[in-house]
C-alpha positions, 0 to 999 in steps of 0.5 A, a space after each residue: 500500500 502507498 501511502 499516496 492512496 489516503 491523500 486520494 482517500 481525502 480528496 488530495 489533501 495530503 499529510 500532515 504527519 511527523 516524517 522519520 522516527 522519534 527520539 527515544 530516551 532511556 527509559 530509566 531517565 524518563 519521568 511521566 510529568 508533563 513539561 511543555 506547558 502545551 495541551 494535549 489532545 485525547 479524543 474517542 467514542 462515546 463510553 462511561 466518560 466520565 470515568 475517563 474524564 475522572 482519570 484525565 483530571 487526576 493526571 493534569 493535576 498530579 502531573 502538571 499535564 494539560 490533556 484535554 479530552 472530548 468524545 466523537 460521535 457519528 461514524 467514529 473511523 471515517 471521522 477519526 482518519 479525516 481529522 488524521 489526514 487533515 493535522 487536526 488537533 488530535 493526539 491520542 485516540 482509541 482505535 480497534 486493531 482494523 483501525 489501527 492498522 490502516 491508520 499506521 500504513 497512513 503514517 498517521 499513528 506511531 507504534 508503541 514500540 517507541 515509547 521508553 518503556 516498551 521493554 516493561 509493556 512487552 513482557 506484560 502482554 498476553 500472548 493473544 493480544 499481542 498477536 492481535 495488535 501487531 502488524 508488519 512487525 510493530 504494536 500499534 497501542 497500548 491497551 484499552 479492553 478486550 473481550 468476545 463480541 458475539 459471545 451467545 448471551 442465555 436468558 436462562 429464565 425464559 431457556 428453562 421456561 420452555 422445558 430446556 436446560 444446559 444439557 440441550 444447549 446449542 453446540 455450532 450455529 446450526 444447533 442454534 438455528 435449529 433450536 432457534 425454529 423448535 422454540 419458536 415452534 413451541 409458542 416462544 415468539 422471539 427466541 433470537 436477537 442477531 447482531 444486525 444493528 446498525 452501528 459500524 461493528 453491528 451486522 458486518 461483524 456478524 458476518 465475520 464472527 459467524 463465518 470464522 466460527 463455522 470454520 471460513 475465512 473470507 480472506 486468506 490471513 497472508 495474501 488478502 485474496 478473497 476465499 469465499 465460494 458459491 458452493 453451498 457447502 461454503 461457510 458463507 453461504 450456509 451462514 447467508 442463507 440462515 440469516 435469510 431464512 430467519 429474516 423470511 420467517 419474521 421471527 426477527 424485528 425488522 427495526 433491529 436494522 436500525 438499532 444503535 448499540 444501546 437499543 440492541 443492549 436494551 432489547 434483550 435485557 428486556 427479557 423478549 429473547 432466549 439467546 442473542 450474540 452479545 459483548 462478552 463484558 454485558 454480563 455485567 450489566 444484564 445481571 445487575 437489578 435495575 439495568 436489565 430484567 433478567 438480572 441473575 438469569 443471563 448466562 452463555 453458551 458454552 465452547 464445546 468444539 465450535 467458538 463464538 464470536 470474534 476478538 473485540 478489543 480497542 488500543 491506545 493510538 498516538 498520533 503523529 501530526 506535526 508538533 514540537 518534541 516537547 509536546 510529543 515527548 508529552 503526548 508520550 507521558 501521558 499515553 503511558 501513564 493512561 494507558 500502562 502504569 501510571 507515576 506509582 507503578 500501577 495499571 490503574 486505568 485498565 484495572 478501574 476498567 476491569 472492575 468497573 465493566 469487566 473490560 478484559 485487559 491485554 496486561 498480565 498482571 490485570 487478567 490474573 490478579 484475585 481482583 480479575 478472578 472476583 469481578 469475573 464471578 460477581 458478574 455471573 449468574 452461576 458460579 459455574 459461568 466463571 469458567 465458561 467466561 473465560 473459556 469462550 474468551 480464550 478460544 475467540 477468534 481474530 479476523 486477521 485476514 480482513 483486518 490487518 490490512 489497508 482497506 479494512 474499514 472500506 471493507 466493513 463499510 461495504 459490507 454493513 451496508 451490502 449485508 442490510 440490503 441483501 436482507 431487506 431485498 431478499 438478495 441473491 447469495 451467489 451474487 452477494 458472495 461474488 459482489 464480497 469476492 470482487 470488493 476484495 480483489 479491487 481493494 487489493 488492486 487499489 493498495 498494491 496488495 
């Protein structure tokens, strides 16, 4: 990929970016006290901010710092790389890895390996993550969250309702179309949620989860040549035609299309549905009284050979628009203290996270401390459930094929739009497959790949 095709991207306004590498100091003679008197600008989507807010204040008053912190709202990637193309203000953001990737090959974001301390954050890391959040030999960020999205969500109260229990759970996603049709067969109106809300990670990344837990790749991980076929034994086509089978039966809302996440989050914690593919992290909140009315009676289905879901997580991203050394060194401070260990030598922000919502960390020290293993079974509706939880994480797959590239986000934009109307049309699947296939191949055209 050239890096003269995000100038066209952005109608030829070219880069504003910092050109070769940065200066790095020694890590023991680095101190995480601001110094430039300048401010620095943090910005990332909607989430619990003012949690955020909470520990970007701690850290402009103990550590002379002047971060400045606002949220985005809208389509966070598209608007979050206009701001990079043009230099606008704009020094630490969240990105998902997909992001992530696109945004280094821009030349908008600089790895994490230069910081300091990268010797000290490398060895924290958990294997998974580490996998998941380098590319071409660089880690992209340091670590907000992460969890299985698209983990298969229980309501136990209405499951045991209609005369079932764990023993009859669904093993692979056709158990669970099936079992979906025999509830509903038995009187349950709406047995199932699907991920097809209309956010940027919504429908597109059920696709992508489904097809990866059946065992597909829609991209090979090396090459990024499409490998979806019209075989109707393909991976793709069998999840393509359940979905259209179950929109054809009207068992599904079709205001799901239009959800935003909160209204997907809202809908099944009203209690109307049996199973719906969820954030891992919401166990936290549909057990807990007065956020949802199955509090005590949400669990998961188990991994029993098939996985479910996909890798959901989110890094720490520093820009590398043109500024000072001084403010750099500052924006560098700051995106350590926040996002690794603050001034005390604690992981302070990724474990008020783990606390707080159960956001899953990439941090050792995070992920196996008694706190962790505490909050994992405080948000469970069975103590049996713990282990479940952290089963289902650690066998959750990463698309790397389709998001460790370039065109990542034109991708996904492609196909969240595609996937709604290939519902709504009652489209074709041969045409929807070639359609994807050809998407691909033309985005390999475009970057070089």
């Amino acid at each position: 990929m050239k890096r003269r095709d995000f100038a066209k991207l952005a109608g030829g306004t070219g880069l504003a970016v910092m050109t070769g590498p940065w200066p790095v100091k020694a890590a023991n003679a680095w101190s995480l006290t601001a110094s430039s008197g300048k401010p620095i600008y943090f910005r990332g989507w909607q989430y619990k901010t003012d949690v955020v807010q909470s520990f970007v204040d701690r850290y402009n008053k103990t550590m002379s710092g002047h971060v400045d912190y606002a949220t985005i709202t809208g389509d966070y990637p598209s608007i979050m790389e206009q701001k990079l193309i043009a230099g606008s203000e704009l020094d630490v953001l969240y990105g998902n890895p997909s992001q992530a990737a696109r945004y280094f090959d821009g030349g908008w974001v600089a790895p994490a390996d230069e910081l300091p301390n990268y010797a000290e954050i490398k060895a924290e890391f958990l294997p998974n993550l580490w996998d998941a959040w380098t590319y071409k030999g660089h880690l992209l960020g340091l670590s907000y969250f992460a969890t299985t999205r698209g983990a298969i969500h229980v309501n136990l109260k209405a499951y045991q309702g209609a005369g079932m229990s764990d023993k009859d759970f669904p093993k692979t996603w056709d158990d669970l179309y099936d079992q979906i049709f025999a509830l509903n067969a038995k009187g349950v109106k709406t047995p199932f949620l699907p991920h097809w809300f209309s956010e940027w990670y919504g429908i597109s990344w059920a696709f992508v989860f489904e097809v990866l837990n059946r065992g597909g790749h829609i991209a090979d991980d090396k090459t990024h040549k499409p490998l979806l076929t019209t075989n109707k034994n393909d991976l793709a086509y069998k999840t393509l035609a359940a979905w259209k089978k179950l929109w054809n039966s009207k068992m599904v809302p079709a205001e799901v299309l239009t959800y935003n996440e909160a209204a997907f989050i809202y809908a099944y914690g009203s209690g109307r549905y049996v199973f719906s593919p969820q954030q891992l992290y919401d166990l936290a909140t549909f057990n807990t009284k007065g956020k949802s009315q199955i509090a005590g009676y949400d669990g998961l289905l188990p991994v029993q050979g098939q996985s479910w879901g996909l890798l959901d997580s989110a890094l720490y991203l520093i820009t590398k628009r043109k500024r000072p050394q001084p403010v750099t060194d500052d924006v560098m401070r700051f995106t350590s203290w926040y996002g690794f260990k603050d001034n005390s030598g604690q992981i302070a922000v990724a474990s008020r996270w783990m606390q707080l919502s159960m956001l899953f960390s990439a941090y050792k020290s995070v992920m196996e401390s008694p706190d962790a293993e505490a909050r994992i079974k405080q948000s469970v509706a069975r103590p049996s459930d713990a282990r479940v939880v952290l089963d289902l994480y650690k066998a959750t797959p990463f698309p790397s094929a389709i998001w460790k590239v370039a065109w990542s986000e034109e991708y996904n934009s492609w196909l969240k739009e595609s996937l709604a109307n290939f519902l709504l049309q009652n489209g074709d699947i041969e045409s929807f497959i070639k359609s994807s296939n050809d998407k691909i191949t033309a985005l390999n055209e475009k970057y070089g790949i």
